[in-house]
TIVO-2410 file (N, C-alpha, C; in nm, 3 decimals):
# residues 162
REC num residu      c1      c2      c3 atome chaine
REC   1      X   3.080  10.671   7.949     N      A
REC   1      X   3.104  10.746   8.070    CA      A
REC   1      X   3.230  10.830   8.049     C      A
REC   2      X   3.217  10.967   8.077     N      A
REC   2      X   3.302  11.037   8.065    CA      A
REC   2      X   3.439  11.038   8.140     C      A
REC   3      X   3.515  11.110   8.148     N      A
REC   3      X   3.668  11.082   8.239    CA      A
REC   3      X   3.616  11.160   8.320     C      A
REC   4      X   3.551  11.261   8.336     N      A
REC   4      X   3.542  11.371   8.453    CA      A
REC   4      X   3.419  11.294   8.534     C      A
REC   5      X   3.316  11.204   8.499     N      A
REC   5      X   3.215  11.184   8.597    CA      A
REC   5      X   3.286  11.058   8.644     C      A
REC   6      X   3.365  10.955   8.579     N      A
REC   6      X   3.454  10.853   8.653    CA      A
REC   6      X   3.508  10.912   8.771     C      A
REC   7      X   3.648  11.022   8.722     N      A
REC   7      X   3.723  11.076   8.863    CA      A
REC   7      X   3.589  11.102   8.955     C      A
REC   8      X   3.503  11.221   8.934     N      A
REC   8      X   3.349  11.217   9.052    CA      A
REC   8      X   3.340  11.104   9.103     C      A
REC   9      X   3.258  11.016   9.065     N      A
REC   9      X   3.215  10.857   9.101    CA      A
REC   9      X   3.325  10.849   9.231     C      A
REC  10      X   3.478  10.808   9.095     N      A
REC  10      X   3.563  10.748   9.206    CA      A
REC  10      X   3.586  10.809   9.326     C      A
REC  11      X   3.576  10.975   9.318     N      A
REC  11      X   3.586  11.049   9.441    CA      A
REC  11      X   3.485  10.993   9.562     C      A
REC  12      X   3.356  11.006   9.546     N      A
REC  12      X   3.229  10.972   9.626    CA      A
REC  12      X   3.251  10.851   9.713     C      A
REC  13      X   3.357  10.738   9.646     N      A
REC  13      X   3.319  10.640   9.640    CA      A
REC  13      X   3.479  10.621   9.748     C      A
REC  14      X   3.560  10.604   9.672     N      A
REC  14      X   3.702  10.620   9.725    CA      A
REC  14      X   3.729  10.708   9.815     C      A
REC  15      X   3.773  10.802   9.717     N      A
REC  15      X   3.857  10.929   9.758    CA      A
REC  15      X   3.804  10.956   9.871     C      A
REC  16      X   3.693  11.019   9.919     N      A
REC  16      X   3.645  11.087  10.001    CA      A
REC  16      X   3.693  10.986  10.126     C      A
REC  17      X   3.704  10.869  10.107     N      A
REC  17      X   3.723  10.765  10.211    CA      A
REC  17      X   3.871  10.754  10.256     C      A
REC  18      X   3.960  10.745  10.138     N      A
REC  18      X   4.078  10.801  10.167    CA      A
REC  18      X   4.133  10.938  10.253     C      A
REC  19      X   4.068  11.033  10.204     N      A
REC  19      X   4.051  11.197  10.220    CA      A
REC  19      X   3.984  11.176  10.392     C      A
REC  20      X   3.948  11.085  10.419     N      A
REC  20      X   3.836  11.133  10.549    CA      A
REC  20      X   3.984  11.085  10.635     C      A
REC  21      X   4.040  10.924  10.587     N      A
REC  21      X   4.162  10.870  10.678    CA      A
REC  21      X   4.260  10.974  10.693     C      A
REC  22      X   4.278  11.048  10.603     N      A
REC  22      X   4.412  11.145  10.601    CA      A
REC  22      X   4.358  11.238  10.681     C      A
REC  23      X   4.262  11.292  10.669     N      A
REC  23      X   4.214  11.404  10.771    CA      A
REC  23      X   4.180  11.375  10.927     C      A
REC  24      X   4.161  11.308  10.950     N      A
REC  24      X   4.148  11.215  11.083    CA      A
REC  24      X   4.273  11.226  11.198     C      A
REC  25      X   4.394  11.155  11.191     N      A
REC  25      X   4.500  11.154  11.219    CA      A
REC  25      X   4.575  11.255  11.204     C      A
REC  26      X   4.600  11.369  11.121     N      A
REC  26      X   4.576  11.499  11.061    CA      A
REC  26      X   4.557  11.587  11.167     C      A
REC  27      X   4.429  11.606  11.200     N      A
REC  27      X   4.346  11.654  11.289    CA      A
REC  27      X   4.375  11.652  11.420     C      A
REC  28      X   4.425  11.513  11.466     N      A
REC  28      X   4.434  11.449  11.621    CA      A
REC  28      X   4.587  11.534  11.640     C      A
REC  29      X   4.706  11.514  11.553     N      A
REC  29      X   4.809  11.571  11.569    CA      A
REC  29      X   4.826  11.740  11.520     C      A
REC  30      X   4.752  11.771  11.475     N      A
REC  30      X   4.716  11.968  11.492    CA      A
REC  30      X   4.619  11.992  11.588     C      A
REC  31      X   4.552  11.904  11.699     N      A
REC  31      X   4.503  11.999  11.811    CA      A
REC  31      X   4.553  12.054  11.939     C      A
REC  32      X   4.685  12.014  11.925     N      A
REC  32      X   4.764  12.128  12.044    CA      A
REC  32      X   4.869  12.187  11.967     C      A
REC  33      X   4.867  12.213  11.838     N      A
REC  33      X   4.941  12.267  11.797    CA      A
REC  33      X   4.877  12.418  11.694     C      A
REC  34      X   4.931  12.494  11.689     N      A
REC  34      X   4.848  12.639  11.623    CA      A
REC  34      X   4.772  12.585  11.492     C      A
REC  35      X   4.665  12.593  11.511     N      A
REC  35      X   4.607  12.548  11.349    CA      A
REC  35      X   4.488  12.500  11.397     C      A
REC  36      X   4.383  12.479  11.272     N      A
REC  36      X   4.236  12.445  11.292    CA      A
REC  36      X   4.217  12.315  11.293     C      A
REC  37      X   4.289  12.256  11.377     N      A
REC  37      X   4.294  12.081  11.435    CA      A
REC  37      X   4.105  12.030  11.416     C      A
REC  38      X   4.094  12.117  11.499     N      A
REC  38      X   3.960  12.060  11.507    CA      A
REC  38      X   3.850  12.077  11.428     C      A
REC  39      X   3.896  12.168  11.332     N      A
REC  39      X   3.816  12.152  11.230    CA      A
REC  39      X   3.878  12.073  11.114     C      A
REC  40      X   3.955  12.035  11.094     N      A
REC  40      X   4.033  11.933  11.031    CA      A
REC  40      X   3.968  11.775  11.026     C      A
REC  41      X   4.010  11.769  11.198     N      A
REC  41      X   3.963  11.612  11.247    CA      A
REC  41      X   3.783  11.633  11.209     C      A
REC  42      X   3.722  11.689  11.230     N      A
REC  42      X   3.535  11.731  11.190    CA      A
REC  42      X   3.542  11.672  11.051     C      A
REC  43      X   3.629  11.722  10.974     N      A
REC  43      X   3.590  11.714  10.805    CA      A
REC  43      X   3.598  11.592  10.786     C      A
REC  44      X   3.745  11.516  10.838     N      A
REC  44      X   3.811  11.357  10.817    CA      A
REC  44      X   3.664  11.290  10.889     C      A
REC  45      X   3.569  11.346  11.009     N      A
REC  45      X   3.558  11.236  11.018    CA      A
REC  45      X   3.328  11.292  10.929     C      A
REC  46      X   3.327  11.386  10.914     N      A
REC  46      X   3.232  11.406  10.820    CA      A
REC  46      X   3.210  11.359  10.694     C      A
REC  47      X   3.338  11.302  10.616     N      A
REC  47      X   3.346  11.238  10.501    CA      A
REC  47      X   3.370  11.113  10.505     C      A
REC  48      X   3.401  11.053  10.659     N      A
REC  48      X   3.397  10.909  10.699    CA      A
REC  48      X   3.252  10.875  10.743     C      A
REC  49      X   3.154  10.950  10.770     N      A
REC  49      X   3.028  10.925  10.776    CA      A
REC  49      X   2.952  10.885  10.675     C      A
REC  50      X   2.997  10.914  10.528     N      A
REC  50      X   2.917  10.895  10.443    CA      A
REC  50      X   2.955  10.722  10.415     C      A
REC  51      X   3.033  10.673  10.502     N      A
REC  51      X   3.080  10.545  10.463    CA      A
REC  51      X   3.061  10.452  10.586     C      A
REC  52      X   3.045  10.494  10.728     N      A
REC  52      X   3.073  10.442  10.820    CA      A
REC  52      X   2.960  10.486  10.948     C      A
REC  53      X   2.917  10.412  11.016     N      A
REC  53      X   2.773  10.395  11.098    CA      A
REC  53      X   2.852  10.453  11.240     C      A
REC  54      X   2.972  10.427  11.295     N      A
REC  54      X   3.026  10.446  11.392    CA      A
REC  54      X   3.088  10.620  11.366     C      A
REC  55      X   3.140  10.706  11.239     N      A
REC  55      X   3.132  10.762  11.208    CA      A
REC  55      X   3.045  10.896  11.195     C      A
REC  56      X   2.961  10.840  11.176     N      A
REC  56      X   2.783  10.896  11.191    CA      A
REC  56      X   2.724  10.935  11.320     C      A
REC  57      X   2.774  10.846  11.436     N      A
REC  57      X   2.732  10.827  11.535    CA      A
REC  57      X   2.820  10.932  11.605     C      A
REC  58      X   2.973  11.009  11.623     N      A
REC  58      X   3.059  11.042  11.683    CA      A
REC  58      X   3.012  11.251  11.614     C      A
REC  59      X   2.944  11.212  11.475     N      A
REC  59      X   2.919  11.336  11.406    CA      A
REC  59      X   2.816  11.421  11.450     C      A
REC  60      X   2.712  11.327  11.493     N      A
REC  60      X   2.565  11.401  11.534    CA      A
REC  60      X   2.624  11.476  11.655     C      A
REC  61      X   2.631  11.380  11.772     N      A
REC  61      X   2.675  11.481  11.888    CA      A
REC  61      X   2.775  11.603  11.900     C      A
REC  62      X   2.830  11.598  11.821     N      A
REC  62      X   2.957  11.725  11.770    CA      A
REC  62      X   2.876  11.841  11.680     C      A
REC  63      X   2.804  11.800  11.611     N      A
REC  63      X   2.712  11.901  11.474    CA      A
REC  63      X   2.661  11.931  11.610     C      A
REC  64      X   2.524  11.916  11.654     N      A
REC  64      X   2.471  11.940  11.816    CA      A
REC  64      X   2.512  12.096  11.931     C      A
REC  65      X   2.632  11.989  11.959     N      A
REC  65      X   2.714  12.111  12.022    CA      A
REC  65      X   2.788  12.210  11.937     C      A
REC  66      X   2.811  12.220  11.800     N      A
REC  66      X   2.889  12.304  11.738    CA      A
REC  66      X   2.800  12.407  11.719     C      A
REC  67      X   2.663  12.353  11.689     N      A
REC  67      X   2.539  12.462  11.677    CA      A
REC  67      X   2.500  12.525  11.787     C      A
REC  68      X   2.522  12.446  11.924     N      A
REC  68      X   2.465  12.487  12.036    CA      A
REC  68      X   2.613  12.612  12.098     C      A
REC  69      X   2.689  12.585  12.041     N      A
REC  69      X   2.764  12.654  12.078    CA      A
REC  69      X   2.788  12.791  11.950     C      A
REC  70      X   2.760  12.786  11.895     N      A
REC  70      X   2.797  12.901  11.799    CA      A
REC  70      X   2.630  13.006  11.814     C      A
REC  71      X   2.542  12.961  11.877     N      A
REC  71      X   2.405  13.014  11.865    CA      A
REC  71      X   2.475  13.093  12.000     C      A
REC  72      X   2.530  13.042  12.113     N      A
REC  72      X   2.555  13.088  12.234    CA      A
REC  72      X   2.648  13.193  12.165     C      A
REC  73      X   2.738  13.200  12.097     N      A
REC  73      X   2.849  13.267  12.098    CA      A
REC  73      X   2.823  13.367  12.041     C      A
REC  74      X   2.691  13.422  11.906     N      A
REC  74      X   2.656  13.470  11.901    CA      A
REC  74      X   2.537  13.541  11.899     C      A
REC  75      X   2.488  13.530  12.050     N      A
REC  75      X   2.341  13.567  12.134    CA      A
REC  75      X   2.396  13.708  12.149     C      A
REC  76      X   2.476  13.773  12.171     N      A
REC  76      X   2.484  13.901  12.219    CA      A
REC  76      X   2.649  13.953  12.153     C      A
REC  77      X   2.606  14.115  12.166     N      A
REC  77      X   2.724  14.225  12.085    CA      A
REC  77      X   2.873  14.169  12.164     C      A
REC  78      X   2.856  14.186  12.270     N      A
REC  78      X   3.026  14.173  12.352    CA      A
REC  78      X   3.062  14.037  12.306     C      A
REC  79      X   2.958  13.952  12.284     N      A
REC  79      X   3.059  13.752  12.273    CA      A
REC  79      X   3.082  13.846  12.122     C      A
REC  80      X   3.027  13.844  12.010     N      A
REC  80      X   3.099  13.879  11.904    CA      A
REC  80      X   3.201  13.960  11.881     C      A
REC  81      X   3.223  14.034  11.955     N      A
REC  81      X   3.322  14.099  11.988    CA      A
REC  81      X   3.453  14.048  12.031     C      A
REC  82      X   3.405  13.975  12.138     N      A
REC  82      X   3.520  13.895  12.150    CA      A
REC  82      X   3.590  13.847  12.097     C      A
REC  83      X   3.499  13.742  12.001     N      A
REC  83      X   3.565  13.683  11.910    CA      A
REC  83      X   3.640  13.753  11.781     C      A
REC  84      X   3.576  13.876  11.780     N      A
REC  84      X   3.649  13.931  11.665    CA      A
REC  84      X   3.792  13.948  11.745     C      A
REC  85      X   3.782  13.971  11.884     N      A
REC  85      X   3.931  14.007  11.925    CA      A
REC  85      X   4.010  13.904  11.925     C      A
REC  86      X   3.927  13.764  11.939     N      A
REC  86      X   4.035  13.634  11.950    CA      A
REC  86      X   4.130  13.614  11.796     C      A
REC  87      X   4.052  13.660  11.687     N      A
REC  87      X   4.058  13.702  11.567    CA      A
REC  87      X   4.190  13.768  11.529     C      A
REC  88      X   4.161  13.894  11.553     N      A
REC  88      X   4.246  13.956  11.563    CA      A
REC  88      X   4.417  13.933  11.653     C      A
REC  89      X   4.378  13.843  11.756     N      A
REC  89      X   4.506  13.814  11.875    CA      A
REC  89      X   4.534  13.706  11.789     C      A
REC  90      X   4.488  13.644  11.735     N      A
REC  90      X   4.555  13.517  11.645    CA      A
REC  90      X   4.643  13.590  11.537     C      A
REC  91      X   4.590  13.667  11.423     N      A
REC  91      X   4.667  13.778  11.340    CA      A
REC  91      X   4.790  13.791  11.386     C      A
REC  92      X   4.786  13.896  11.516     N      A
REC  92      X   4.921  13.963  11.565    CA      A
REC  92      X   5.028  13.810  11.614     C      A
REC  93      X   4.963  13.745  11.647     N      A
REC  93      X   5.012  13.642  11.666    CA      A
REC  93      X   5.122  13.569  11.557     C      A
REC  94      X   5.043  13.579  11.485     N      A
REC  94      X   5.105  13.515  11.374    CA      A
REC  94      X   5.232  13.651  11.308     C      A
REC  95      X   5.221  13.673  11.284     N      A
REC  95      X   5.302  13.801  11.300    CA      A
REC  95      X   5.452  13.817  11.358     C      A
REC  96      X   5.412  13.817  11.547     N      A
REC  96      X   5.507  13.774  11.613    CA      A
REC  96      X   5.563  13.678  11.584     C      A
REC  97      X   5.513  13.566  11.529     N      A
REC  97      X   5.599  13.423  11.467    CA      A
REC  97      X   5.676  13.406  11.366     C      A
REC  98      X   5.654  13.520  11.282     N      A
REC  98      X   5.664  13.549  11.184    CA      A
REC  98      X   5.788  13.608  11.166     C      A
REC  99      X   5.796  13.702  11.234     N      A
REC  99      X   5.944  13.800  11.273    CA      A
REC  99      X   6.053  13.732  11.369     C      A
REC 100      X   6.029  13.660  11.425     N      A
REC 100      X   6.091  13.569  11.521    CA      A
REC 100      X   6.168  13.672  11.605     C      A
REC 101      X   6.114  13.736  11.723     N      A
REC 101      X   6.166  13.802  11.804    CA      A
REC 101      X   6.233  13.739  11.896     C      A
REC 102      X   6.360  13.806  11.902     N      A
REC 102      X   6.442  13.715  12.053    CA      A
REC 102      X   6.341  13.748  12.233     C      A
REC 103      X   6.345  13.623  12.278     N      A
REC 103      X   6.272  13.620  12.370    CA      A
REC 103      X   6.360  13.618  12.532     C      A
REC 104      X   6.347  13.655  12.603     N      A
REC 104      X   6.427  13.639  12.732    CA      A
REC 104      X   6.447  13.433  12.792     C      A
REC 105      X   6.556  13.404  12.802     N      A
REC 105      X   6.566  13.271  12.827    CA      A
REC 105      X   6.464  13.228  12.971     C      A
REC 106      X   6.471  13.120  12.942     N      A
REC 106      X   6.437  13.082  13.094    CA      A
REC 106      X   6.391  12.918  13.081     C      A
REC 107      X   6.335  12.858  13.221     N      A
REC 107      X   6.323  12.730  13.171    CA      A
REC 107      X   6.155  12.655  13.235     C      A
REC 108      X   6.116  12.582  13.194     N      A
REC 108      X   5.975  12.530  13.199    CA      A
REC 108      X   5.968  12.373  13.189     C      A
REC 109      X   5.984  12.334  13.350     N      A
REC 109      X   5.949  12.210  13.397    CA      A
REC 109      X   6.120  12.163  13.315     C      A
REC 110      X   6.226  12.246  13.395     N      A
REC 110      X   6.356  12.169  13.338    CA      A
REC 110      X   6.392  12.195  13.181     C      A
REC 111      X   6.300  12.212  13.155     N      A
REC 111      X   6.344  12.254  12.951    CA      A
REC 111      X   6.373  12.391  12.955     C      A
REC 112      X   6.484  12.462  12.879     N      A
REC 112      X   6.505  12.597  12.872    CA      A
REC 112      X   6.487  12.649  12.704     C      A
REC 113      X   6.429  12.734  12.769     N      A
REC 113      X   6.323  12.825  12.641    CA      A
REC 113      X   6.425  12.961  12.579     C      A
REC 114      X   6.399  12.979  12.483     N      A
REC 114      X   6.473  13.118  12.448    CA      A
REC 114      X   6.617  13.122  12.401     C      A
REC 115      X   6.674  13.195  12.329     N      A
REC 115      X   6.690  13.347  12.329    CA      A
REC 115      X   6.570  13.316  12.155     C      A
REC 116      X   6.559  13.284  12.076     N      A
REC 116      X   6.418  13.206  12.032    CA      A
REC 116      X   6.312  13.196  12.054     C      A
REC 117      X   6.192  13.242  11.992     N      A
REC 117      X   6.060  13.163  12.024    CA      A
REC 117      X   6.063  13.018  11.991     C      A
REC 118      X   6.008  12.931  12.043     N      A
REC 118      X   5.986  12.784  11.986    CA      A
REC 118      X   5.876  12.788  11.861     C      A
REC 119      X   5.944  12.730  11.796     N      A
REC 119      X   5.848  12.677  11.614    CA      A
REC 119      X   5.862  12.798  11.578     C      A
REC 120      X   5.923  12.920  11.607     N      A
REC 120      X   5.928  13.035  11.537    CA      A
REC 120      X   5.933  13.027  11.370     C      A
REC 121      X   5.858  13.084  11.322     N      A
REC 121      X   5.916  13.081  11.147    CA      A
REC 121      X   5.779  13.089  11.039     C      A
REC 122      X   5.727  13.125  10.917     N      A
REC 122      X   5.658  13.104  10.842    CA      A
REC 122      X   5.539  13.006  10.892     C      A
REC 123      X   5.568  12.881  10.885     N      A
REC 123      X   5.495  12.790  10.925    CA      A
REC 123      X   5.413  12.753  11.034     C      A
REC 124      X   5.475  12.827  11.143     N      A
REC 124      X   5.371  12.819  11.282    CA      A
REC 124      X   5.299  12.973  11.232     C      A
REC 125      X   5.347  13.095  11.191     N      A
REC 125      X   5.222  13.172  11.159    CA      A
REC 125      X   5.137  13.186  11.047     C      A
REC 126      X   5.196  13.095  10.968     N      A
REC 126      X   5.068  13.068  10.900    CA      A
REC 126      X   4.982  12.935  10.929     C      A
REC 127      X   4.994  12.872  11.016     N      A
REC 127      X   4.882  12.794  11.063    CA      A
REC 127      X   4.790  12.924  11.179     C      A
REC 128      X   4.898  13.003  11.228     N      A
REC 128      X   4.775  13.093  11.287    CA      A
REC 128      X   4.686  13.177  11.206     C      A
REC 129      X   4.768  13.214  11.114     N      A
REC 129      X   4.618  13.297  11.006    CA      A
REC 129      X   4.548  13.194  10.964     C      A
REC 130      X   4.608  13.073  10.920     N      A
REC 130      X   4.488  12.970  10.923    CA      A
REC 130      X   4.386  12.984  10.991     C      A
REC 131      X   4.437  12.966  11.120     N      A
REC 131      X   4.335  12.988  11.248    CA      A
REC 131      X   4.191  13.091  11.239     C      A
REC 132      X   4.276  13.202  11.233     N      A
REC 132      X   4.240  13.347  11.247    CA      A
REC 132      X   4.129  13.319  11.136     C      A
REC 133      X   4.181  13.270  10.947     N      A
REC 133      X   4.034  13.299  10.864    CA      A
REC 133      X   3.923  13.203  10.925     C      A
REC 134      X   3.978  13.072  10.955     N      A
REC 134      X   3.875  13.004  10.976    CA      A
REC 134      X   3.749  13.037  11.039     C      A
REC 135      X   3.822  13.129  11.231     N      A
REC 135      X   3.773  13.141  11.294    CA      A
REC 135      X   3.654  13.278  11.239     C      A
REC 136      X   3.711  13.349  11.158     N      A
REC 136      X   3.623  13.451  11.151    CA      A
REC 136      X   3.542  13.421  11.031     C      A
REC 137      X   3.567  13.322  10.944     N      A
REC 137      X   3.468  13.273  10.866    CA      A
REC 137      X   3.332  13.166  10.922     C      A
REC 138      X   3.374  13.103  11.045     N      A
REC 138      X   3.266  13.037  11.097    CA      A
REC 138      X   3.198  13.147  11.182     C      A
REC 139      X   3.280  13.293  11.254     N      A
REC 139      X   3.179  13.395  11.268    CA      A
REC 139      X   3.090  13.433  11.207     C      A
REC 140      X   3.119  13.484  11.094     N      A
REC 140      X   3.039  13.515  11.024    CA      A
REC 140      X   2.931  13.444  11.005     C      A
REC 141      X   2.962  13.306  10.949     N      A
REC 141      X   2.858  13.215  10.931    CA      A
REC 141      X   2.735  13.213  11.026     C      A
REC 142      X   2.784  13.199  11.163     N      A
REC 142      X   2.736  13.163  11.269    CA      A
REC 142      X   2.640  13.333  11.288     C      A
REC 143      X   2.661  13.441  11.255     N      A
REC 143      X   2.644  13.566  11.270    CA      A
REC 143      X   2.450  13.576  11.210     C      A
REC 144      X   2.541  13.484  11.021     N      A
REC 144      X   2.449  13.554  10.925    CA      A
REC 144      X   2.296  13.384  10.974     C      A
REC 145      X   2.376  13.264  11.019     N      A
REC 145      X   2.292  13.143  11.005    CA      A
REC 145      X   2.226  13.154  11.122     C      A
REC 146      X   2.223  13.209  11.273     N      A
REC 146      X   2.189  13.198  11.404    CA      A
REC 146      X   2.146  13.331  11.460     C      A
REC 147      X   2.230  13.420  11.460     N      A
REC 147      X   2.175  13.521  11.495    CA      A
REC 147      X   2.032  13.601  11.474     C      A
REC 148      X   1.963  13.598  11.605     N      A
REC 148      X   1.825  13.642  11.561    CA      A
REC 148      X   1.804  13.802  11.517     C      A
REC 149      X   1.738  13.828  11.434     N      A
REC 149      X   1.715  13.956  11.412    CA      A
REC 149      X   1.697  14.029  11.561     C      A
REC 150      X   1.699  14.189  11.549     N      A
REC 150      X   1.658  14.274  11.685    CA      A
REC 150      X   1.540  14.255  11.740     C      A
REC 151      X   1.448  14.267  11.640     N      A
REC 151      X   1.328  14.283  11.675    CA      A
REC 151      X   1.253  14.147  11.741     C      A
REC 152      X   1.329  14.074  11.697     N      A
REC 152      X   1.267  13.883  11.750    CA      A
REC 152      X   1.303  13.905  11.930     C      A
REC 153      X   1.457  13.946  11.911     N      A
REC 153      X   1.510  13.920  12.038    CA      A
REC 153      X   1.407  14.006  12.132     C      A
REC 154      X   1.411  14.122  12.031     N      A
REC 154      X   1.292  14.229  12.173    CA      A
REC 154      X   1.172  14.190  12.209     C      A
REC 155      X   1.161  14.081  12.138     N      A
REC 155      X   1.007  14.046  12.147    CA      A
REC 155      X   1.002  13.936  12.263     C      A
REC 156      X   1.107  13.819  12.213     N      A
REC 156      X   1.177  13.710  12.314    CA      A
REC 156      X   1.178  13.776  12.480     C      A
REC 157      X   1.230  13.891  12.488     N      A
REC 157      X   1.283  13.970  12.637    CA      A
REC 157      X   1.155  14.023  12.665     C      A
REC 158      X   1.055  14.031  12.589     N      A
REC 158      X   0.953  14.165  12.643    CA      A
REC 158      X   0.859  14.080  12.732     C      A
REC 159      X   0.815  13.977  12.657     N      A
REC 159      X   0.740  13.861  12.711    CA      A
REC 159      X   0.769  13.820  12.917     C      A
REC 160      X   0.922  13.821  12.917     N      A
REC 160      X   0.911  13.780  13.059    CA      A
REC 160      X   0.926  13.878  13.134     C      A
REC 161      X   0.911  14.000  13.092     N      A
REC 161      X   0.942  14.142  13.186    CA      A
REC 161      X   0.822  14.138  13.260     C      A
REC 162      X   0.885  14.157  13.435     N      A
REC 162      X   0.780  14.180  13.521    CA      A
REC 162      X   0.618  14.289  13.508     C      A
***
């Protein structure tokens, strides 16, 4: 047995099980924070499925709605659109974080904010371009895997016209 199909093996077997724990907890603490939390926590717990029945069980209903929701999102020109703009507002976003513009003070529930953005710096905007490829790479996906051709849809609409 070779050294490269051992490390494999051990990956399948281990790693991935390790890799699913780290991504998990991972995940739970990047979803209110700028970054693809939730696609993070998905992967940790997609590679804990291949090991775990309770795992499996938390995955189906999420795959489900991730499909049911990305078929919705791209049924029509304006939702894609949108999203290209959410896309794009994540970009500039990151950007703004990036440059760390002084902000007008003030205070929120007793905490005072400013002359600073909060987490300003490298690191909060690049979890937003994080954001930003992810998001426009599961567009796409969702664009080229769901989206019905024109002619289906015209056919779909023609059927219930009075």
């Amino acid at each position: 047995m070779s050294v490269g199909t051992r490390i494999e093996h051990w990956f399948r077997r281990t790693g991935s099980e390790v890799l699913g724990w780290l991504l998990v907890p991972v995940g739970i603490v990047m979803m209110p924070a700028p970054g693809p939390g939730t696609l993070v926590l998905v992967a940790g717990l997609a590679l804990l499925a291949r090991h775990y029945v309770w795992a499996q069980r938390l995955l189906v209903p999420l795959e489900r709605a991730a499909i049911e929701a990305a078929k919705f999102g791209v049924a029509t020109l304006p939702r894609i659109l949108l999203s290209l703009l959410g896309v794009v507002w994540l970009v500039a976003l990151g950007f703004i974080w990036w440059i760390k513009p002084n902000i007008p003070e003030f205070d929120v529930l007793g905490i005072g904010v400013g002359p600073e953005l909060p987490a300003a710096g490298w690191g909060t905007a690049l979890g937003l371009w994080t954001s930003a490829v992810a998001a426009l790479g599961l567009l796409v996906y969702s664009i080229v895997k769901w989206r019905e051709p024109r002619s289906a849809r015209r056919r779909a609409t023609d059927w219930q016209a009075p």
